[in-house]
C-alpha positions in Angstrom: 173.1 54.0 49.8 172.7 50.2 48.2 173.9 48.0 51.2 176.3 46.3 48.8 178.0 49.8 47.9 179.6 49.5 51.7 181.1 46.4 51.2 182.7 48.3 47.8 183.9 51.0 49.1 185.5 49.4 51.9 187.2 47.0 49.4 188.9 50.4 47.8 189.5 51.8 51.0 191.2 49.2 53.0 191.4 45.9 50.7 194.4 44.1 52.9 192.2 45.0 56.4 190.2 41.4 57.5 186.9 41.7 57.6 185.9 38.3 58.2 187.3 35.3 60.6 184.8 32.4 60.3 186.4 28.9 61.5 189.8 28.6 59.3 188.6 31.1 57.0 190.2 34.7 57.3 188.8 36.6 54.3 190.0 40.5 54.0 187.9 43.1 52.4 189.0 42.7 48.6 189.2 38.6 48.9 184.9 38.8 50.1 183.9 41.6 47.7 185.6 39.5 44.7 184.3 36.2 46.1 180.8 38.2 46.3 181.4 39.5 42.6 182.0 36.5 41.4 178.7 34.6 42.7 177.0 37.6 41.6 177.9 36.8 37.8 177.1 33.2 38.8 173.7 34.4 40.0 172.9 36.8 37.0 174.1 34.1 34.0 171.7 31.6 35.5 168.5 34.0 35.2 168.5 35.7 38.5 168.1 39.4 37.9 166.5 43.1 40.0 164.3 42.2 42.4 164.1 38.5 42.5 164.2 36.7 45.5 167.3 34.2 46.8 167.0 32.4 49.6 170.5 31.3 51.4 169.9 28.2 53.4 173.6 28.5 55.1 174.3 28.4 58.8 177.3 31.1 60.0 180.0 30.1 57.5 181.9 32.8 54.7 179.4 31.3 52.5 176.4 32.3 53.9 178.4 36.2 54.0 179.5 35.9 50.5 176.2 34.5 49.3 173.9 37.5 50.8 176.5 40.6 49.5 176.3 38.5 45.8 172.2 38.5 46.1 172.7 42.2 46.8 175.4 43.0 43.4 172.4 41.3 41.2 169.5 43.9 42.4 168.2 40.8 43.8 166.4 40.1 47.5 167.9 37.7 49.7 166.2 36.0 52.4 168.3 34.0 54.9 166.8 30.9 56.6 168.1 29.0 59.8 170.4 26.3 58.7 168.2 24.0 61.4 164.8 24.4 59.6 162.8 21.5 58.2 162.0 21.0 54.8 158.4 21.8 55.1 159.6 24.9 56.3 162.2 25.7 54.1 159.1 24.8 51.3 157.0 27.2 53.1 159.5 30.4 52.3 160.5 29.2 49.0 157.3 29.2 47.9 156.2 32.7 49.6 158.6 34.2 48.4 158.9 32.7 45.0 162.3 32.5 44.9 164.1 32.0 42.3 167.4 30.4 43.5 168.5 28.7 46.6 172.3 28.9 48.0 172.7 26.2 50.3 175.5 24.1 52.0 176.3 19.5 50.6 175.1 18.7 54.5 172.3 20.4 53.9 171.2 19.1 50.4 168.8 16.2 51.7 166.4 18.8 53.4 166.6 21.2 50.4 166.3 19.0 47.9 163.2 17.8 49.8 161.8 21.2 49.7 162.4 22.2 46.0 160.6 18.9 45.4 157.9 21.3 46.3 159.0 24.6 45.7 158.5 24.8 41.7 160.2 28.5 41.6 163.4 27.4 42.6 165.3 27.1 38.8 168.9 27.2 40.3 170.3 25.8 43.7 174.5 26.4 44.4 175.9 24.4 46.9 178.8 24.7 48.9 181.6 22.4 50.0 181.2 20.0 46.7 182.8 18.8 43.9 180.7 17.8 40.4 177.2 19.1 39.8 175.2 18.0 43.0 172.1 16.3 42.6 169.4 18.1 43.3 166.8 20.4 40.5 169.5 23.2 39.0 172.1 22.3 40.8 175.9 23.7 40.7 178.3 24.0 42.6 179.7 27.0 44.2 183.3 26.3 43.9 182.8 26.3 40.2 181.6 29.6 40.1 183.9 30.8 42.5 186.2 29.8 39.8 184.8 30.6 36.8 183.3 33.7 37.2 184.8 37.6 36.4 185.5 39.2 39.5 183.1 42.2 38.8 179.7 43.0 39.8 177.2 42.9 37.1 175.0 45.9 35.8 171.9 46.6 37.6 169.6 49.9 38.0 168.5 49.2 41.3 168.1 52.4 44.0 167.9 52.6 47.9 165.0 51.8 48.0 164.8 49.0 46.7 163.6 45.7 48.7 167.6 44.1 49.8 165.8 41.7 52.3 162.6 39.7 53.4 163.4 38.6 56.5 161.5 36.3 57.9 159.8 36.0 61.7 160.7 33.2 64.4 156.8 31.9 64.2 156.5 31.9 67.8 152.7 32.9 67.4 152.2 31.7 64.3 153.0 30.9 60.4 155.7 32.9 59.7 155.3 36.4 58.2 158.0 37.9 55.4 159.0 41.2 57.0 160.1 43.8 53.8 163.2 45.8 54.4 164.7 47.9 52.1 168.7 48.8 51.7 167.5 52.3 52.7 166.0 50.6 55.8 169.0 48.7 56.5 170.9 51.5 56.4 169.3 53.6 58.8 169.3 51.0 61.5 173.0 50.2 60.8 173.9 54.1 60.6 172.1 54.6 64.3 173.2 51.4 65.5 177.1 51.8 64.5 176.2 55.2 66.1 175.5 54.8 69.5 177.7 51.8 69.8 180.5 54.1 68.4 181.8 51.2 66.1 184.4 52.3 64.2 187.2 50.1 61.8 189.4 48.9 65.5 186.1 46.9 66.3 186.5 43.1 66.3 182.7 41.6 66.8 181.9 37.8 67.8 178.9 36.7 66.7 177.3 33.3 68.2 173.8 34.5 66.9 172.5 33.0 63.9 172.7 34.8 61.1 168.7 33.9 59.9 168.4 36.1 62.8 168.6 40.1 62.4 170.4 40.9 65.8 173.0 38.3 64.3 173.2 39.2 60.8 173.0 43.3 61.7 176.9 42.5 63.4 178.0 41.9 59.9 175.9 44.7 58.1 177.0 47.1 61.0 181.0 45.7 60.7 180.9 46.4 57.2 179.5 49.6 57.2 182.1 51.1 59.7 185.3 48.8 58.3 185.1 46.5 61.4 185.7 42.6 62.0 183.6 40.0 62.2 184.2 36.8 64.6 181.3 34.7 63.0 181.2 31.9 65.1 178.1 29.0 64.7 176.7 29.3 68.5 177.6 28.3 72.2 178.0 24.9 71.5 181.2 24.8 73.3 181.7 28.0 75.6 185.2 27.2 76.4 186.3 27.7 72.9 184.1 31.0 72.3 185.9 32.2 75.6 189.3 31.6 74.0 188.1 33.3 70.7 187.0 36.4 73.4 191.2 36.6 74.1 192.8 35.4 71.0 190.8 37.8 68.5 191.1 40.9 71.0 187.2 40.9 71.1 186.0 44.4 71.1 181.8 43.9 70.8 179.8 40.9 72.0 176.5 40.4 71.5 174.2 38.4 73.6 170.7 37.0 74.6 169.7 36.2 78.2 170.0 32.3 77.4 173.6 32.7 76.0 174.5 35.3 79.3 172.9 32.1 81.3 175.8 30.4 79.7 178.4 32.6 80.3 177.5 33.1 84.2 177.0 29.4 85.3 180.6 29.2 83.8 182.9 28.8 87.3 186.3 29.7 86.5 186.0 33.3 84.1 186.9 36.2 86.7 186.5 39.9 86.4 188.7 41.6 84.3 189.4 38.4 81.8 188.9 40.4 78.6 190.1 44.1 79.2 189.9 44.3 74.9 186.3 44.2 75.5 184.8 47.4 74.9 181.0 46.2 74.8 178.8 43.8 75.2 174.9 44.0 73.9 171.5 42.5 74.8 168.7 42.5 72.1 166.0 39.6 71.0 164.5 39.1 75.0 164.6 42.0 78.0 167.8 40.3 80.2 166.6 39.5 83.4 168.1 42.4 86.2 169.8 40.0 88.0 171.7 38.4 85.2 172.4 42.3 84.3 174.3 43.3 87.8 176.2 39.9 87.3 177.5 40.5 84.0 178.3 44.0 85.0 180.5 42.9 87.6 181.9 40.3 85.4 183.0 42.6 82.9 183.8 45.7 84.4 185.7 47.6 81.8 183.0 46.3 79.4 179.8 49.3 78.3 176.8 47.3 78.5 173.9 48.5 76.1 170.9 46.7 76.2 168.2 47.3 73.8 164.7 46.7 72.7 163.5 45.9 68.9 161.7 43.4 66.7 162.1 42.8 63.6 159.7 45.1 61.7 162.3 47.7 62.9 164.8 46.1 64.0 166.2 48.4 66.8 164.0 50.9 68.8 165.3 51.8 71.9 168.7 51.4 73.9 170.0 52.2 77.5 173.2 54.3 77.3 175.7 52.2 79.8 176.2 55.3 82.2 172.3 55.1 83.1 172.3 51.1 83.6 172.6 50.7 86.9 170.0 53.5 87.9 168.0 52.2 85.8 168.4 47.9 85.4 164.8 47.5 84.3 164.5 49.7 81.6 165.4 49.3 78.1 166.4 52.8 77.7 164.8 55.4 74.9 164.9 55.9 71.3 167.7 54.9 69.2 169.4 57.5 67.0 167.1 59.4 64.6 164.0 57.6 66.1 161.0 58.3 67.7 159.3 56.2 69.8 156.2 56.9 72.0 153.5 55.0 74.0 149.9 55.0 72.8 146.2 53.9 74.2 143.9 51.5 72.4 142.4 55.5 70.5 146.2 55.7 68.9 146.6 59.2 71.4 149.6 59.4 73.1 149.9 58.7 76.1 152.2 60.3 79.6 154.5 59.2 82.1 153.5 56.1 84.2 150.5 54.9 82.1 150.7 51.2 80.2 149.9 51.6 76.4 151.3 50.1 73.1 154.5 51.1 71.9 155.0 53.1 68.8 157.9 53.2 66.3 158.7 55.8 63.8 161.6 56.2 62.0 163.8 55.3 58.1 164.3 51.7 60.1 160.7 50.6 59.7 159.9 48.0 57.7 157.5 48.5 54.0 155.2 45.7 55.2 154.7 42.1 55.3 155.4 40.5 52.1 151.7 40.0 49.8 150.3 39.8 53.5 148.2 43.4 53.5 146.0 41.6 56.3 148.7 41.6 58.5 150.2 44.9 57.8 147.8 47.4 58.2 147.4 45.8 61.7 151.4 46.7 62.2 151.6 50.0 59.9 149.2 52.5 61.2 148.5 56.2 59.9 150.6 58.3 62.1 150.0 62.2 62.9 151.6 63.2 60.2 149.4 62.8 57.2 152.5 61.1 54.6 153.5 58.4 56.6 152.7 55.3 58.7 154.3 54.5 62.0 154.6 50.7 63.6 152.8 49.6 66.0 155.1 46.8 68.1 152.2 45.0 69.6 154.1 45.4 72.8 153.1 47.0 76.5 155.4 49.5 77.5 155.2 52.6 79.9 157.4 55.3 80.5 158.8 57.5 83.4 159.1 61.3 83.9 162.5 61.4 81.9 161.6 59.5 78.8 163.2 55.9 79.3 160.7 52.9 78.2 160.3 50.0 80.5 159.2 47.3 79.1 155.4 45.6 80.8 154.1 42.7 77.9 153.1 41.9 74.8 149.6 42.8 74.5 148.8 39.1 74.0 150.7 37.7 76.9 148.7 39.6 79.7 147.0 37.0 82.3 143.6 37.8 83.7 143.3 36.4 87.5 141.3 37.2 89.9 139.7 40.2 87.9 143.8 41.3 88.0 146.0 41.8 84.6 149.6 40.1 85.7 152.3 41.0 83.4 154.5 37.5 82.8 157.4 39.5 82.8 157.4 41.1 85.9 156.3 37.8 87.6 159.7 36.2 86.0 161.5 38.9 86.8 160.6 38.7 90.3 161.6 34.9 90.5 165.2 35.7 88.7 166.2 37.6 91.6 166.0 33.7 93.6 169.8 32.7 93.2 169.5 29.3 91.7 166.9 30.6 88.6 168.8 29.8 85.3 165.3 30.3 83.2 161.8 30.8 84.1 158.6 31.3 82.2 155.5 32.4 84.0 151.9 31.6 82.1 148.5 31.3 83.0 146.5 28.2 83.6 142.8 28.1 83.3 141.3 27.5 87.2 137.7 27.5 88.1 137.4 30.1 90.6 140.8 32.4 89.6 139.8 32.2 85.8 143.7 31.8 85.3 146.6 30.9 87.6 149.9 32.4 87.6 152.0 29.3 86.8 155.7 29.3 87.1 158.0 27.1 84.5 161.6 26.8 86.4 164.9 25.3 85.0 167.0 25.9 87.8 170.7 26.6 87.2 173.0 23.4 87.5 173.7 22.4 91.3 170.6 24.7 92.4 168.3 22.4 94.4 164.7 24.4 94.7 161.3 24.0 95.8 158.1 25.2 94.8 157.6 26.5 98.3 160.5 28.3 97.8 159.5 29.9 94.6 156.2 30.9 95.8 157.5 32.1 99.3 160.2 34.5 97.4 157.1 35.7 95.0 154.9 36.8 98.0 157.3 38.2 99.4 158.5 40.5 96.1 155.1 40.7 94.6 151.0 41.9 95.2 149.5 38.9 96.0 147.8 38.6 92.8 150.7 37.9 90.9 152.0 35.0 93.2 152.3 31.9 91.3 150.1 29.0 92.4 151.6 26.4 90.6 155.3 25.9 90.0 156.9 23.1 87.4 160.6 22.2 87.1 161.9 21.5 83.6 165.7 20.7 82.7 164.7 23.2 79.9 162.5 25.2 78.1 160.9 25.5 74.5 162.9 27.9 72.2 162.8 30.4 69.2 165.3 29.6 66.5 166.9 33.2 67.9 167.0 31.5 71.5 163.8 33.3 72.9 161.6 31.4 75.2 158.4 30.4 73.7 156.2 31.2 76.1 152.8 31.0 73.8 154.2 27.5 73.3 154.3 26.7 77.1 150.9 28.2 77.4 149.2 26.3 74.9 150.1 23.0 76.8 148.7 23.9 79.5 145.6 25.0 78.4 145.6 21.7 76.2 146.0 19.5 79.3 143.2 21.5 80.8 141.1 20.7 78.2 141.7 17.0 78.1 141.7 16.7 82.3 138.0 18.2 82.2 
């Protein structure tokens, strides 16, 4: 099924049911499918037609929701980019992509019109929150559509499969790639997502994850699908508040990443029990260090906790059912609904329990490739054993234990070579979380004469903690092989991060190598 058809259907179904609370905003299912009809007519009148590309430059508002379910009515691809990006950036996508229009938000309009100034595509820009025809190339405003336009979706012959998305990477390692997903891809990952969550229409979501980001903007996919809520909320700015949105919404599903659960526990006066609505909460983007895991656990008692594994060439690709957590804290479970996932050598053979290799994906979730990038895809999309199809391969380390869960070692690139020894970062950081007083921690290597690299430890401890590196490194030799013990340790009041709130480690290591470089 066309993604947009959900949002239809659920509009006939249930048209007085919210589906979206965003700030002041409470928008049912009929009032966003006619708002989303209406931009769609703006869309098509002003040349944007099947299989164009749109790029929404909007950060977690009911425009940025409205604007991607329009895209979707015209046949057209949207691709949403973090509200926070530069205009060099922004220029970078627009022109990749060759997109045809831009939605974006007034604040906004001195970075985009920056970036059309180089983004010759662009023929039509609608902006939100103002009055008059903005100035900036093809500008109108949205309100005036909003307006103006018939409240019905206009003609198009696109199928399922169909490009609905390029979505694009974080860049941590590099310039960003345009990951292809198509509405037949969406829906398989929001079908097996929605089913092992057991989302249903009672569910009332928060999101504090950016949208430009696919954990975040799969809650609204996923909501829609099942004729759920959606909390969209623009980050952890102020905890407090998000707490009090937790009660006063009846919260049924929270997603998180490890720095916004670093949030949430250094917060002193939330008690077990607070939120017995809460019927989930999920981990995705970064593994969540264990100890953070048994802390939320006890926090939220009466709350499943699924943590799962994906990128986004997929998406999703494994999950730990809740009643296996706690046997199992360091594992990120097994393969999602209606996927297969398996562990391979450097030969593409698969490989048994207990032995490191790269993990494979197969499955309807996988992306079509990276867009007019074939160099880079055929290094992802490999043939699999099955002569009609390829399968991804994650670039990631995994192994796997007697019953089939995954547990997570690397990425292939992050392995550090000391002392003739390959030290997986993670299990190094791991190691250190267990230390009360660890709020982050990222462990790289640093080039050393005789080693070849040292295990170097990055520390922001949590507020209050007072640590030492000789507390670090005692707690490390006394948890790890003695080849993984840190010989340096550095306190930061924080660390590099992703747009999506990952660590950048690869950024963190190129310093260091860097000021190795200009020291010698």
């Amino acid at each position: 099924m066309r993604v947009e058809r959900c949002l239809e259907e659920r509009a006939r179904a249930m048209p007085n049911k919210v589906a979206l609370i965003s700030g002041e905003a409470r928008l049912t299912y009929a009032e966003l499918n006619d708002l989303a009809d209406r931009l769609a007519h703006g869309l098509w009148e002003r040349g944007v037609s099947r299989g164009d590309r749109v790029a929404i430059f909007l950060d977690n508002c009911p425009e940025a929701v409205i604007a991607l379910y329009a895209v979707l009515k015209t046949g057209a691809v949207f691709s949403i980019v973090n509200a926070t990006a530069k205009s060099d950036k922004l220029a970078e996508i627009l022109n990749n992509s060759r997109a045809k229009a831009l939605v974006t938000h007034a604040r906004l309009l001195p970075v985009a019109a920056a970036a059309l100034d180089n983004a010759p595509s662009v023929d039509v820009a609608i902006v939100a929150h103002m009055e008059g025809e903005p100035p900036i190339r093809g500008g109108v405003a949205l309100a005036d559509i909003l307006s103006e336009e018939p409240a019905a979706p206009p003609e198009h012959s696109g199928i399922d499969i169909d490009l609905a998305m390029i979505i694009y990477t974080s860049g941590s390692t590099g310039v960003p790639k345009g990951v292809m997903i198509t509405h037949q891809n969406i829906s398989a990952t929001a079908g097996s997502i929605a089913e092992y969550l057991e989302n249903d229409e009672k569910d009332v979501v928060l999101c504090v994850l950016p949208i430009s980001f696919g954990y975040g903007l799969y809650q609204i996919l996923v909501s829609v699908m099942t004729g759920g809520t959606v909390v969209l909320e623009k980050g952890m700015a102020f905890p407090a508040v998000i707490v009090q949105k937790l009660k006063n919404e009846n919260v049924t599903g929270f997603p998180l990443v490890p720095t916004i659960a670093a949030i949430f526990l250094q917060m002193k006066d939330l008690e077990p029990g607070s939120f017995p609505h809460l019927r989930y909460i999920t981990n995705a983007a970064a593994a969540m260090p264990v100890p953070h895991i048994e802390r939320l656990v006890d926090l939220f008692p009466t709350s499943k906790f699924y943590s799962m594994y994906g990128l986004t060439e997929c998406m999703r690709g494994l999950y730990m059912p809740p009643d296996e957590l706690i046997r199992r804290t360091d594992s990120v479970g097994r393969a999602i609904p209606n996927t297969e996932a398996y562990v391979v050598d450097e030969h593409g053979k698969r490989l048994g329990p207990g032995l490191v290799g790269e993990l494979v994906i197969r499955g309807a979730h996988v992306m079509k490739g990276y867009w007019e990038n074939e160099e880079e895809t055929v290094k992802r999309l490999k043939p699999g054993e099955n002569p009609w199809e390829l399968v991804l391969h994650t670039g990631d380390l995994f192994r796997t234990d007697e019953e089939g869960y995954f547990y997570f070692v690397s990425r292939k690139d992050d392995i550090i070579k000391s002392r003739g020894e390959k030290v997986p970062p993670k299990e190094v950081e791991n190691a250190i979380y267990m230390l009360e007083g660890v709020k982050e921690v990222a462990v790289v290597g640093v080039p050393d004469p005789i080693l070849g690299m040292a295990i170097k430890a990055v520390v922001v401890p949590a507020e209050g903690a007072v640590l030492s590196d000789r507390e670090i490194i005692g707690h490390c030799m006394r948890n790890l092989e003695d080849f993984m013990v840190p010989k340096h340790v550095e306190f930061r009041q924080e660390l590099p991060k992703t747009d999506s709130g990952k660590i950048r480690r690869s950024q963190i290591q190129a310093e260091e190598i860097k000021a190795y470089e200009e020291a010698h």
